[in-house]
ROZA-603139 format. One record per atom (N, C-alpha, C): residue in one letter; x, z, y. Coordinates in steps of 0.1 Angstrom, whole numbers, plus 5000, padded with zeros to 4 digits. Last residue first. Layout:
<atoms>
aXZY;...
</atoms>
This chain:
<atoms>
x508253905097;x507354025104;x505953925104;x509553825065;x508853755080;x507953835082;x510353905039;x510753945047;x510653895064;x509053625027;x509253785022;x510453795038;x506453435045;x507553435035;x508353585037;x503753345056;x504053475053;x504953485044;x503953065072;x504153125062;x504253225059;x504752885099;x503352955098;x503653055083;x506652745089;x506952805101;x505652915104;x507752515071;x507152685071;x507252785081;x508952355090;x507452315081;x506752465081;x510652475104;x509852405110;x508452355102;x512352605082;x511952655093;x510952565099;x512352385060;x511752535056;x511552615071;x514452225072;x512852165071;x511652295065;x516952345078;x515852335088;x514052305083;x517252355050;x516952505058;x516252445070;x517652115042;x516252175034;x516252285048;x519652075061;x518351975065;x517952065056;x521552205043;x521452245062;x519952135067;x522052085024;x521052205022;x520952265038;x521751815015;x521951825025;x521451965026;x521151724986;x522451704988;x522351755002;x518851824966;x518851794980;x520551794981;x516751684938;x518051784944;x518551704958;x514251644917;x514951604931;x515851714934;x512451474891;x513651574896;x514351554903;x509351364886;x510651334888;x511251434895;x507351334858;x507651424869;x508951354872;x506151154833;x506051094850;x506151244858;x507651214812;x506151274810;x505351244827;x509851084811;x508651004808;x507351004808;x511251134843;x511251154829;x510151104828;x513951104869;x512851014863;x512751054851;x516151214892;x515951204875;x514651154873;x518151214919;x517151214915;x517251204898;x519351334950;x519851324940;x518551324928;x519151284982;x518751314970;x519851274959;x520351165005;x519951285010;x519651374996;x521350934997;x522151025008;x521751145010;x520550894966;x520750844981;x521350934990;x521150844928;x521450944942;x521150844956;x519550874897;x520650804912;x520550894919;x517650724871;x518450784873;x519450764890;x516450524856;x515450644863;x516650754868;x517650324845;x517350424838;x516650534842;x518550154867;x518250134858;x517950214842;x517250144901;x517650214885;x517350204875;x515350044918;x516349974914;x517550044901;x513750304921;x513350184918;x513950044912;x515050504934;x514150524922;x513450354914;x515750284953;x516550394945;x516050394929;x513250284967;x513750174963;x515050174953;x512450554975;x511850504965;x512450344962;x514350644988;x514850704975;x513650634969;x514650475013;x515750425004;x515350504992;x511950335022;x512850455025;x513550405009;x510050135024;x509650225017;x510150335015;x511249915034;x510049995039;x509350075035;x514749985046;x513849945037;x512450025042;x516150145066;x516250015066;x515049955052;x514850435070;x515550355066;x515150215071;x515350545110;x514250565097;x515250435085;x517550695124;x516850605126;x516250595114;x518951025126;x519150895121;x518150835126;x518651285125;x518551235136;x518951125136;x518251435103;x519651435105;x519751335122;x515551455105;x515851625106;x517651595106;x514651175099;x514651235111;x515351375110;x515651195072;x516251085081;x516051125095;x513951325062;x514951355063;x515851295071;x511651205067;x511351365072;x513051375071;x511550975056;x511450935071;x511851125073;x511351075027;x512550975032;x512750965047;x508951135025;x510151285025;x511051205030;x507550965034;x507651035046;x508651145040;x508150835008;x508450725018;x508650835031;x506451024993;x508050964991;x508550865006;x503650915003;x504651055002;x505951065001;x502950664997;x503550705011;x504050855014;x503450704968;x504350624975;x504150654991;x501450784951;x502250904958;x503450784965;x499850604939;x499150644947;x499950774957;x501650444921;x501050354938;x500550484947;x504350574913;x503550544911;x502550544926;x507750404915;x506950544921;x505550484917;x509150324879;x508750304892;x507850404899;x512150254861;x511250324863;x510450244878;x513250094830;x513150174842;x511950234849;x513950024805;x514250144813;x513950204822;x511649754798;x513349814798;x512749984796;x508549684817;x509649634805;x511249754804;x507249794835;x506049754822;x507249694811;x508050154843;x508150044843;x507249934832;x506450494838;x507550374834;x507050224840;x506350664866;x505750644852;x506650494849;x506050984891;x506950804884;x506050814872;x505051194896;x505051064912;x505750954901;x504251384880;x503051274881;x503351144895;x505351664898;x504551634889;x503751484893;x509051724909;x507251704913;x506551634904;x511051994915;x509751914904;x508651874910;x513852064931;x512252084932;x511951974916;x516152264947;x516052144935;x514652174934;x517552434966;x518052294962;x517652204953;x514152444980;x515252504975;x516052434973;x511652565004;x512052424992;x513452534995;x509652854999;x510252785007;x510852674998;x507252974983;x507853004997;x508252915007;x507452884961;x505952894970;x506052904981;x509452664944;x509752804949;x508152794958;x510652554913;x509452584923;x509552694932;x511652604894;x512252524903;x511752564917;x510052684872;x510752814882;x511352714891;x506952584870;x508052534869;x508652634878;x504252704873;x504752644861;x505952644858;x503152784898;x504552884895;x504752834878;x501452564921;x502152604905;x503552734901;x501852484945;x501352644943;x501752704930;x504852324959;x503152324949;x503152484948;x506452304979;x506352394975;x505152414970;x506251964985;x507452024979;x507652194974;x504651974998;x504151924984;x505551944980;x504752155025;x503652165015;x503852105002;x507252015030;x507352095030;x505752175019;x505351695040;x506551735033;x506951885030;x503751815062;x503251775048;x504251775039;x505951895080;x504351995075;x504351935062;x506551655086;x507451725083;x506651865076;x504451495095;x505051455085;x506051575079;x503951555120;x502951625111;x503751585096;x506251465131;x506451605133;x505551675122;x505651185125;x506751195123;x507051375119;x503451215149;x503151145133;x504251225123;x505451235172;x503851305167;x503751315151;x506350985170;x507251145170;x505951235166;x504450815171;x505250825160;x505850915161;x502550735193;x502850895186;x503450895174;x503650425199;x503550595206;x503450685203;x503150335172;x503950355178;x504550455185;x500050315168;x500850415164;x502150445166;x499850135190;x498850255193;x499750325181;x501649925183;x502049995196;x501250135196;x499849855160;x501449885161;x502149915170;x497449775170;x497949855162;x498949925162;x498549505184;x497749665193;x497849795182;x499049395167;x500449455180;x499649555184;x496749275156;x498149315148;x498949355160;x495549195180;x494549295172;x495749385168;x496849015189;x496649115198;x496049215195;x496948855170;x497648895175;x497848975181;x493848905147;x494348825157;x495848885158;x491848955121;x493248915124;x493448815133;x489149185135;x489749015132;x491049005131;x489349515121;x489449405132;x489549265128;x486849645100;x488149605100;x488549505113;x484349765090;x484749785101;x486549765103;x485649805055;x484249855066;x484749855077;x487149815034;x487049705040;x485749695053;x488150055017;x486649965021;x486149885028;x490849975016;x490449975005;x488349965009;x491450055048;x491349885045;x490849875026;x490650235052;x490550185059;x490450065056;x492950385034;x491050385033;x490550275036;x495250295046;x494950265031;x493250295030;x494750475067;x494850285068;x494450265058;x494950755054;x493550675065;x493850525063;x497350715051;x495750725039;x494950675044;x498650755071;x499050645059;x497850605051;x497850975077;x498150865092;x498350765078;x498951155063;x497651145067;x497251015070;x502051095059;x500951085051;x499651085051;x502350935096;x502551045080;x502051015072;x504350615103;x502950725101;x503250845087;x506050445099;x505750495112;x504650625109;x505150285077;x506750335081;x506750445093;x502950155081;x503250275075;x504450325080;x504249915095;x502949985100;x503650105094;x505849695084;x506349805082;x505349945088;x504949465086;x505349495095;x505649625099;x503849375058;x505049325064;x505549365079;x502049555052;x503349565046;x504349515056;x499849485072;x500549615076;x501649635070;x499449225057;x500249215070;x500949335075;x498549305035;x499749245033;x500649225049;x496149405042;x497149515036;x498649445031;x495049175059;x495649345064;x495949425056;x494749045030;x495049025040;x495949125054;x492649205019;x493749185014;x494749135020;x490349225040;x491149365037;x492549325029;x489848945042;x490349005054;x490849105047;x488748935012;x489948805020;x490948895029;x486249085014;x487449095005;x489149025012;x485248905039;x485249055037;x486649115030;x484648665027;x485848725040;x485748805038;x482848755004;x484048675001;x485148705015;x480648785021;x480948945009;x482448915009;x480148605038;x480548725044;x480948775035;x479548395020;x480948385029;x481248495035;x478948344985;x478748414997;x479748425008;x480048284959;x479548184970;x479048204984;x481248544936;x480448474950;x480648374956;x482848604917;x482548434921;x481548414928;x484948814920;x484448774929;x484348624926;x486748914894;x485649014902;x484749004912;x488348724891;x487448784876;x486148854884;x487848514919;x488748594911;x487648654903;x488748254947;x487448314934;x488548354925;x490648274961;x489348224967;x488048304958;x493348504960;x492148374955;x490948364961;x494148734974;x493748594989;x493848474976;x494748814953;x493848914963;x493448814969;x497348724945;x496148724934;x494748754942;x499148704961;x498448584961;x497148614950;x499549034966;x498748954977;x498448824971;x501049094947;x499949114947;x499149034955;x503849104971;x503249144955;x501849164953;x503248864994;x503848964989;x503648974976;x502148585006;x503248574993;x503948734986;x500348425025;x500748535018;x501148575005;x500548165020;x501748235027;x501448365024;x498248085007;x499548154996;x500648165005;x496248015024;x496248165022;x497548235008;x496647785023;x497147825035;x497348005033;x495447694998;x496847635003;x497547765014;x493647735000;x493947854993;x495447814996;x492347555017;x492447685021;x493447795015;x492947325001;x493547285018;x493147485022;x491347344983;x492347384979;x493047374990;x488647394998;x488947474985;x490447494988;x488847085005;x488647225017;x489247325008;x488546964982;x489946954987;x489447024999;x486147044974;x487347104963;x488647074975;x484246934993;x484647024991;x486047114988;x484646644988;x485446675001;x485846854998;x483646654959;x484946614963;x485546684975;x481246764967;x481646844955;x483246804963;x479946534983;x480146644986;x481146784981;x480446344963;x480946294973;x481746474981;x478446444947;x480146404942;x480646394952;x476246454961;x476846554953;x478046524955;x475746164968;x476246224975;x476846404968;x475146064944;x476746034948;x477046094959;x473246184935;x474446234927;x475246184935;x471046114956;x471546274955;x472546264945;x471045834947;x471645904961;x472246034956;x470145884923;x471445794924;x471845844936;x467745954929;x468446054919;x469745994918;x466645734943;x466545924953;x467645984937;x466445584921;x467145504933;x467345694945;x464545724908;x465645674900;x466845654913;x462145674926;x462345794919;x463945794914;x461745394927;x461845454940;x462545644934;x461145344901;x462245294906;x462445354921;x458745474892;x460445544888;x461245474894;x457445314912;x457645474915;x458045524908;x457645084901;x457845144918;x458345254920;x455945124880;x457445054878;x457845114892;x453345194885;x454245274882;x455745214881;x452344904900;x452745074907;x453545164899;x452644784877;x453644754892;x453844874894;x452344914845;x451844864861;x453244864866;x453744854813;x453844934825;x453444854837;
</atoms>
């Protein structure tokens, strides 16, 4: 082997020693950024939330930082609007929209302070508003069109209703749970009643009959305003313990209705 070529694997060899130690070097400081982040993002601690704020998950090994915040931020604002009870406040319309809102993750604010309060004052103020359209919607999904079930009344709610498809089992025992996609419905029959007795909204954030329905241990209970049943084919059975609140909520919901005997 020449000089010259001896030179020029050794000049070659000596550039492939750099570039690994700095790799490693780099790789290193990396992994502990990595884990000094994910560190910070396991305060969010709800249900679900630590799997959503992984860094890298089954669905996301991008290396991309916009696609990756992207996901981050919506998971993020759906654990913050939990914790601050946002929904609680809003109808079911007013509930979906967020939920949209943040399931496309399109056009979402920075999580700042002033971003999180501005929210929650801008729906704040028309929460009587919110509150009033809530009372409409409740009343609509309480008198399904179905004449399947005689419970059912088209007209008006009654002492006892069926609603198709809001529970499904639990993943162990007995019990039961509201299923994801009819939870802010339940949550506004809970706010709709609470308001029509002139109470303050529940103490839980989901209203007492879905944490009811939830803490039973057989799909079975009562709250103050319900009386409930859980079956397997996922309808749950509601009876109204307040039939002076159903009559108001049939006047004010159904208030537009061509019900029998309304000139």
């Amino acid at each position: 082997m020449n000089t010259n070529t001896t030179l020029a694997m050794r000049k070659t060899v000596e550039e492939l020693v750099r570039e690994w130690n700095m790799a490693t070097h780099l790789l290193r400081t990396g992994l502990e950024t990595l884990t000094q982040a994910e560190a910070h993002f396991r305060a969010f601690d709800g249900p679900g939330a630590h799997y959503d704020l992984c860094l890298f998950t089954h669905h996301d090994y991008s290396m991309d930082f916009d696609r990756k915040i992207s996901r981050l931020k919506a998971a993020a604002w759906r654990y913050l609007i939990d914790r601050i009870e946002l929904k609680k406040l809003a109808s079911v319309k007013r509930a979906g929209e967020i939920d949209r809102q943040i399931a496309e993750g399109t056009d979402l604010p920075e999580i700042t302070m002033d971003n999180l309060f501005g929210w929650l004052e801008s729906l704040d103020g028309q929460a009587k508003r919110f509150l009033e359209e809530a009372i409409v919607e409740v009343f609509e999904f309480l008198r399904p069109p179905s004449r399947h079930y005689k419970t059912n009344s088209g007209f008006k709610v009654g002492k006892r209703v069926i609603l198709c498809g809001r529970v499904e089992k639990a993943w162990t025992g007995t019990k039961f749970r509201v299923s994801y996609h009819y939870e802010n419905e339940l949550r506004a029959l809970d706010n709709v009643f609470h308001m029509l007795d002139g109470q303050a909204l529940s103490a839980y954030r989901n209203g007492d009959l879905i944490n009811a329905i939830q803490d039973s241990r057989c799909g079975t209970g009562e709250t103050e305003f319900f009386r409930f049943r859980c079956y397997i084919n996922h309808n749950l059975h509601l009876e109204f313990r307040r039939m002076d609140l159903v009559q108001r909520l049939n006047e004010v919901g159904g208030s537009g209705l061509p019900m029998p005997g309304r000139d």
